[in-house]
MILO-750934 format. One line per 5 residues: number of its first residue (from 1); for each residue x, y, z of C-alpha. Coordinates in Angstrom, 1 decimal. Layout:
N
NUM> X:Y:Z ~ ...
//
This chain:
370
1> 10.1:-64.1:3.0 ~ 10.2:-60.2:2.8 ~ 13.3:-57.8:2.5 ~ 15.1:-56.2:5.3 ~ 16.5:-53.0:3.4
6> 19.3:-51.4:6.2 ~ 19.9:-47.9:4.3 ~ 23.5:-46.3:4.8 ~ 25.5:-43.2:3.7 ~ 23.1:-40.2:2.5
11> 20.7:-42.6:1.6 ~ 20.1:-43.5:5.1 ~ 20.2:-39.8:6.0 ~ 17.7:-38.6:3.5 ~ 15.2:-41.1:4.9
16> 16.3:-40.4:8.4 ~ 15.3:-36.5:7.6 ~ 12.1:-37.2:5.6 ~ 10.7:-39.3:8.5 ~ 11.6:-36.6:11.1
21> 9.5:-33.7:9.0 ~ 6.5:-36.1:7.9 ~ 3.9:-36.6:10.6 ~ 2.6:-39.8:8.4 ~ 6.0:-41.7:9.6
26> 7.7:-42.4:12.4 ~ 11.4:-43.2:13.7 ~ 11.6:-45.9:16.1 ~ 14.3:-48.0:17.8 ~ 15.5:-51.6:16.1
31> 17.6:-52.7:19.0 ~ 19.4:-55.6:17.1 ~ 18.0:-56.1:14.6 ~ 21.1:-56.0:12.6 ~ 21.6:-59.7:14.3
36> 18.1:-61.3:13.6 ~ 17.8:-59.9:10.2 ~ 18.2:-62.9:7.5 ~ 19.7:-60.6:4.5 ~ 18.8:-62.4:1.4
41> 19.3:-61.9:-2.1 ~ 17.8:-58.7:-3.4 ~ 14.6:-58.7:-5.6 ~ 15.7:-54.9:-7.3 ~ 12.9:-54.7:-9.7
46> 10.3:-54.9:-7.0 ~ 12.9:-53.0:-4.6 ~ 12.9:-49.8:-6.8 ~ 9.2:-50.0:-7.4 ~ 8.4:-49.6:-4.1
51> 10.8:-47.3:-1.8 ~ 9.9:-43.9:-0.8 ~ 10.5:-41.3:-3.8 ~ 13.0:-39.5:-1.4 ~ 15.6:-41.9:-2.2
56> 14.6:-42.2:-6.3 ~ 16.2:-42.1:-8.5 ~ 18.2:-45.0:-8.0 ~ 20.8:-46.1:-11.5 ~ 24.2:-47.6:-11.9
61> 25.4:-43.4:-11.8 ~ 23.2:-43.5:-8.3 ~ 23.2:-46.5:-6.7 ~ 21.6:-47.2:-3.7 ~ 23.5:-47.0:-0.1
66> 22.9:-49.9:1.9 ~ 24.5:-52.0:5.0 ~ 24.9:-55.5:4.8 ~ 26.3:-57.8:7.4 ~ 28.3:-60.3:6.1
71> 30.4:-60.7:2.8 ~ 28.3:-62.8:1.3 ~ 25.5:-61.3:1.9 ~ 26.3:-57.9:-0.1 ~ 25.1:-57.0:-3.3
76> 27.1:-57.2:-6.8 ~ 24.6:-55.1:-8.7 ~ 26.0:-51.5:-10.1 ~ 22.4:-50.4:-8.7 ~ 23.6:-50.9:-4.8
81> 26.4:-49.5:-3.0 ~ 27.3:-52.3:-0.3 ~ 28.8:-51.1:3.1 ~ 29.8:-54.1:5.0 ~ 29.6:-54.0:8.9
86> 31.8:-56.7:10.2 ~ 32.3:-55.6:13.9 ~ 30.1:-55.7:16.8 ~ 27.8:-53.4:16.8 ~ 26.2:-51.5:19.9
91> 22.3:-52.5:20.6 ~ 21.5:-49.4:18.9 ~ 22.7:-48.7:15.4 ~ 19.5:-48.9:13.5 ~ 16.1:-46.9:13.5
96> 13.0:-48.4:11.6 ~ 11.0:-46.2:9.3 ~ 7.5:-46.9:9.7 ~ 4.4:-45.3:9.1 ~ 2.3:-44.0:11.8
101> -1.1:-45.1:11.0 ~ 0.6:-48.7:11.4 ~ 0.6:-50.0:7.9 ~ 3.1:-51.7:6.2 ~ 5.1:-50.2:3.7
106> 3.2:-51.3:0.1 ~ 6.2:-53.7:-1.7 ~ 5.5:-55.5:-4.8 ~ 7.8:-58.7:-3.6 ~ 6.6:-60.8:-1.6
111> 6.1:-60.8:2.1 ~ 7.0:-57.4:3.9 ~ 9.1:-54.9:3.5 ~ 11.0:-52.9:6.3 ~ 13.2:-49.9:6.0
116> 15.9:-49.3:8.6 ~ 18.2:-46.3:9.0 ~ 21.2:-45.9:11.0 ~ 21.3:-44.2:14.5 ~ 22.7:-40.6:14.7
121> 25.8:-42.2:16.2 ~ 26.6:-44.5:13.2 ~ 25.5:-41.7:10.8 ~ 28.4:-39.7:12.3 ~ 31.1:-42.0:11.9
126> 29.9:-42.5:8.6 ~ 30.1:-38.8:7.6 ~ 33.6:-39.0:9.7 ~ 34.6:-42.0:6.9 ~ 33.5:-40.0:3.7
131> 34.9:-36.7:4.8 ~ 38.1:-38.4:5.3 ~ 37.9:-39.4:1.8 ~ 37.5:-35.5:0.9 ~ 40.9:-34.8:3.3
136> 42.9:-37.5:1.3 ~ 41.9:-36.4:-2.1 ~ 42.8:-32.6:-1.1 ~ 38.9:-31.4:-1.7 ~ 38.3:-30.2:1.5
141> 40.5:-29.4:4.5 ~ 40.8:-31.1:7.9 ~ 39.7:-28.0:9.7 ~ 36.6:-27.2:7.2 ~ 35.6:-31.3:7.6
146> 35.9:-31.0:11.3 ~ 33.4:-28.1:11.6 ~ 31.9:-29.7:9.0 ~ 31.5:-32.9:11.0 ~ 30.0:-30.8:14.0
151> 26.8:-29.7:12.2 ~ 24.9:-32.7:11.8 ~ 24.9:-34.0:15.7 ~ 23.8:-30.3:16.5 ~ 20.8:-31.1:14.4
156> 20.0:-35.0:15.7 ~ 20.2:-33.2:18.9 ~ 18.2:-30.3:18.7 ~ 15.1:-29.5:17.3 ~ 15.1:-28.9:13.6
161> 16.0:-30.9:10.3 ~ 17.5:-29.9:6.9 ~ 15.8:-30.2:3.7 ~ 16.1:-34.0:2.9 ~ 16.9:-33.5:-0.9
166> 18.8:-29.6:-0.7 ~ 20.2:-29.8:2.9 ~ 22.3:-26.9:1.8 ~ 19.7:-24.4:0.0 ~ 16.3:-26.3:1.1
171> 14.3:-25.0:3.8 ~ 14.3:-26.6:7.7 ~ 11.7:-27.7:9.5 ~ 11.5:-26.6:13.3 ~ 9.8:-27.5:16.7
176> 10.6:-31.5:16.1 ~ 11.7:-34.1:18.5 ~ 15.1:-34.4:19.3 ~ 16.7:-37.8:17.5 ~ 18.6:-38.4:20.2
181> 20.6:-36.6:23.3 ~ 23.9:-36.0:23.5 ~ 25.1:-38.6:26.0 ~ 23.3:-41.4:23.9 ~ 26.3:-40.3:21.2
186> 28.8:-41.0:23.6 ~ 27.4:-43.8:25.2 ~ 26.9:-45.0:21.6 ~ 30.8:-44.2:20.6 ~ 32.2:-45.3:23.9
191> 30.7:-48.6:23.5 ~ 31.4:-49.2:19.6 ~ 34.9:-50.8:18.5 ~ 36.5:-51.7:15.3 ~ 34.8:-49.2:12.9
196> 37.3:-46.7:10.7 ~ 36.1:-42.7:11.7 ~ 35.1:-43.5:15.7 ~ 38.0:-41.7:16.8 ~ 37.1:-39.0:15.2
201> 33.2:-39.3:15.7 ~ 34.1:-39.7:19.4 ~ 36.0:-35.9:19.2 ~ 33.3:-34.5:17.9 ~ 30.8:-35.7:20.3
206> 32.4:-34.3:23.3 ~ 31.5:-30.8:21.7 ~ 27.8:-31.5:20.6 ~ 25.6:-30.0:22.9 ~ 21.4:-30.4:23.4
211> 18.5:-28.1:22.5 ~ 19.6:-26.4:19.1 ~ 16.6:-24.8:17.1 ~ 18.3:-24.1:13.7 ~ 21.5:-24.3:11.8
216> 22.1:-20.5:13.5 ~ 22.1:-21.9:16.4 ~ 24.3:-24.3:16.4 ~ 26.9:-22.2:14.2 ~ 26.3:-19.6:17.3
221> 26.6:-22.3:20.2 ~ 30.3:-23.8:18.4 ~ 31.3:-19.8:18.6 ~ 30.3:-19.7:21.9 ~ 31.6:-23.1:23.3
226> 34.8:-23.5:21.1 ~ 38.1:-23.1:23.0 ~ 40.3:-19.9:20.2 ~ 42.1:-22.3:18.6 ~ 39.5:-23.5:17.0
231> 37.7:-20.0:16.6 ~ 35.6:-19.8:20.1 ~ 35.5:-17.4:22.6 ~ 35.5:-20.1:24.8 ~ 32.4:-18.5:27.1
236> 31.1:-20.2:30.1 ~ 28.7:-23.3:30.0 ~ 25.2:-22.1:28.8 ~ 21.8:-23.9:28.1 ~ 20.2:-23.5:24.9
241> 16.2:-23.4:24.1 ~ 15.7:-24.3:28.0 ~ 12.1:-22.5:29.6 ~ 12.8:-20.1:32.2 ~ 10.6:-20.0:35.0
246> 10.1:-16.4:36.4 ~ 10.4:-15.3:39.7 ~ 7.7:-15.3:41.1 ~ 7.6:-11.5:42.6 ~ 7.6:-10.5:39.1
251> 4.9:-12.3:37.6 ~ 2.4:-9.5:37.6 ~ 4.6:-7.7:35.2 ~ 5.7:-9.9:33.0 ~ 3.7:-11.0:29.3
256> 4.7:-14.2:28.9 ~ 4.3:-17.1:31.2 ~ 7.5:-18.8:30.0 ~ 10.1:-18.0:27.7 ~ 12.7:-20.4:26.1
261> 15.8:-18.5:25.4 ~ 18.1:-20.2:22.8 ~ 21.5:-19.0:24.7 ~ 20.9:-18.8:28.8 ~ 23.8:-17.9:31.0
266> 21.4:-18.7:34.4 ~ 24.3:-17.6:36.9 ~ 25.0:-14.5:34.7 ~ 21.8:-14.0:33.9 ~ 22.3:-13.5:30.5
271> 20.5:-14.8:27.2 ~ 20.8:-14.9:23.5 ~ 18.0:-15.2:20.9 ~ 18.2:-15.9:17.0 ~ 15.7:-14.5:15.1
276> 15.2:-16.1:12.8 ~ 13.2:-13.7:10.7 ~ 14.4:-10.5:9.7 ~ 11.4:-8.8:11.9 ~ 10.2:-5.6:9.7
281> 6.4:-6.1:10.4 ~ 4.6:-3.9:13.1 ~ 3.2:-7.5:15.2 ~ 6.8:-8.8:14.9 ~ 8.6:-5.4:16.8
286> 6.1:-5.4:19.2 ~ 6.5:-8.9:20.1 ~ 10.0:-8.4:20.1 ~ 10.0:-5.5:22.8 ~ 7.6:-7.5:25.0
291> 10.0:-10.1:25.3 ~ 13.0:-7.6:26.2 ~ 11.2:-6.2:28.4 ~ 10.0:-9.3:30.1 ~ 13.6:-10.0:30.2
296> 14.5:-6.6:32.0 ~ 11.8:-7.1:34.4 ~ 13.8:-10.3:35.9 ~ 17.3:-8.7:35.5 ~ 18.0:-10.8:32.9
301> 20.3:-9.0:29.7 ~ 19.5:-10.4:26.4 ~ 20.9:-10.1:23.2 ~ 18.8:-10.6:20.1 ~ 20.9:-11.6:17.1
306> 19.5:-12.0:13.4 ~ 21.5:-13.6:10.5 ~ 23.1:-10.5:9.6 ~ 25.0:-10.5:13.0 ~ 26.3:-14.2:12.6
311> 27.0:-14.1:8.5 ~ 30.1:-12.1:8.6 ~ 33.4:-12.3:10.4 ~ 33.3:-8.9:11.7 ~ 29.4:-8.9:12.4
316> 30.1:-12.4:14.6 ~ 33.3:-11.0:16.4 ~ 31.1:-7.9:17.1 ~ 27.8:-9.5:18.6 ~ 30.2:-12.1:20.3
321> 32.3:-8.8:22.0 ~ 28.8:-8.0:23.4 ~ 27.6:-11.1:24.6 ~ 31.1:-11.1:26.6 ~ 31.0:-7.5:27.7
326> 27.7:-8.6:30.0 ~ 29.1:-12.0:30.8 ~ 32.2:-10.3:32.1 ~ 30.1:-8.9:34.9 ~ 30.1:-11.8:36.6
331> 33.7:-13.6:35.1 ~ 35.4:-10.9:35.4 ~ 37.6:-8.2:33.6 ~ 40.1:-11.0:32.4 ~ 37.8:-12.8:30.7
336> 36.5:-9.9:28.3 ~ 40.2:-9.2:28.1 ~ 40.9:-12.3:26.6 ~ 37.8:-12.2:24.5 ~ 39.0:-9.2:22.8
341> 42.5:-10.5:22.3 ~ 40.8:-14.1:20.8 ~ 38.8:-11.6:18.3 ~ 41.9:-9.5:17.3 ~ 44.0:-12.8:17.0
346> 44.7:-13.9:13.6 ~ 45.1:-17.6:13.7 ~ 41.5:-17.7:16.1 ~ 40.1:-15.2:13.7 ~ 41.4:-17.7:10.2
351> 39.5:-20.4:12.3 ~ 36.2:-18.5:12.4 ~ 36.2:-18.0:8.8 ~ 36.6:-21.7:8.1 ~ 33.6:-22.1:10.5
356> 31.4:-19.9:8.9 ~ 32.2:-21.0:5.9 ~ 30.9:-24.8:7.1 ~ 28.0:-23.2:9.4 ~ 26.1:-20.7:8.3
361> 23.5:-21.8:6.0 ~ 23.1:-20.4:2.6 ~ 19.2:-19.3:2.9 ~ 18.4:-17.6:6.4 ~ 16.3:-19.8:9.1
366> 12.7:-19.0:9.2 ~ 12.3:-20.3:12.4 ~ 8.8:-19.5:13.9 ~ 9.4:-16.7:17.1 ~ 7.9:-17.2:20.3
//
């Protein structure tokens, strides 16, 4: 018979982390198999013996998150937190966990047991549906649950995953497989109906972009991208963590045979990098002068940034003044104009607090250089 266990809330996003940083599992797509699953009664006692540690403990102070698909089917038991999913549901709402040498995950019920997590679209419109919860109660405000809201796509997206148990203080892993691209979120959104949160989810997808390498990153590319109301500088469309390829007359010169800036302005040739170790080590300045150098050579103007530049307001507005000053070469004079006024204004500035406040990650990035 087995037991079809469809995770939800941060249970379903702890999982969904662990398996992106363990090598020993793999994420891979259910398509509907929220429809053929035959949700029975659930055997708890051999349940709890056998899920993953990452989601232990589980008690009637922490019970278990998990979807179920009808009323009837949903747990009573103070151990399980039933989410009922009564509308129709795109192809693609679940991921299964397995394990990548194939095996079966060991359950002390009988027949199998599979673990299913929900796509990066259905996790954001759940994280839409429990910040809104926050908003109503007064514990956090719209804005701070809004940039708030715009961190985790960044991360499905991009390249790197939070600590499963300490998201906030735990170290990330880098270099991994995107979850997902951007445009599967808003195929995703666009096709879902009749869920509370997809209006919201559906705002914030319009803004998440591909390619971010660490929570810097992504708290960078929102200061970028963001229009000054909501505490941008509203800079032109860029690429991020994209290879370059060099020109070709240059190659002679150059020390690296491909470089992957994480901010690249092609048109104005321009590029950011986040280090994303403060870089006091003899090997680590010399690499980082190669790279500018390799940079020069192709007329390209790069600004390194480490997390003292992003972790203040006035370290931010200052980096950001800079970024503008060289992409004003090619926008023009009235763009770094109304850069400077978006820094000096107040209510853009108020905005870029909040956003740091929701961004920038307690414990620098050690992401690995290149």
């Amino acid at each position: 018979m087995g037991q079809d266990v469809f995770l939800a809330g941060q249970h379903s996003l702890r999982l969904t982390r662990a398996a992106r940083r363990d090598p020993g599992l793999l994420l891979v797509p259910a398509p509907d198999e929220h429809l053929r699953t035959g949700q029975t009664a659930i055997d708890l006692p051999s349940l709890r013996s056998s899920l993953p540690d990452i989601l232990l403990p589980i008690a009637p102070g922490a019970p278990l998150e998990m979807t179920f698909f009808s009323r009837e089917a949903r747990s009573e038991s103070a151990l399980v937190r039933s989410r009922c999913l009564l509308s129709r549901l795109p192809s693609a709402s679940f991921l299964e966990v397995v394990h990548a040498d194939g095996n079966p995950w060991d359950y002390a019920g009988e027949g199998a047991l599979r673990l299913f997590v929900e796509s990066p679209a259905l996790s954001l419109i759940r994280m839409c549906q429990q910040l809104d919860a926050l908003v109503s109660r007064s514990a956090l405000s719209p804005n701070a649950a809004f940039f708030r809201l715009l961190t985790f796509p960044m991360e499905a997206c991009g390249s790197y995953a939070r600590d499963p148990s300490d998201p906030a203080f735990g170290s990330c892993a880098f270099e991994l497989p995107a979850l997902c691209r951007a445009d599967d979120l808003s195929a995703f959104l666009g096709e879902a109906t009749g869920i509370r949160g997809l209006r919201q989810a559906r705002r914030v997808a319009t803004l998440v972009q591909d390619g971010a390498g660490s929570p810097e990153e992504t708290l960078l590319s929102f200061a970028f991208k963001l229009p000054p109301e909501l505490g941008g500088i509203e800079a032109p469309p860029f690429s991020e963590n994209e290879p370059i390829e060099w020109p070709s007359d240059v190659l002679h010169l150059i020390e690296h045979r491909r470089m992957r800036p994480d901010f690249h302005w092609a048109r104005h040739r321009t590029a950011s990098e986040y280090n994303g170790k403060e870089h006091v080590s003899e090997e680590a300045f010399e690499e980082d002068q190669r790279r500018v150098r390799d940079y020069q050579t192709c007329g390209i103007s790069v600004f390194p940034a480490s997390y003292k530049n992003v972790s203040t307001l006035s370290a931010l507005n200052a980096y950001l003044a800079r970024v503008a000053h060289a992409l004003a070469q090619t926008e023009g004079a009235e763009f770094e104009a109304r850069v400077r006024r978006t820094l000096a204004d107040e209510g853009a500035s108020f905005m870029r607090r909040v956003l740091l406040s929701q961004m920038l990650p307690a414990v620098p990035s050690e992401k690995p250089d290149w």
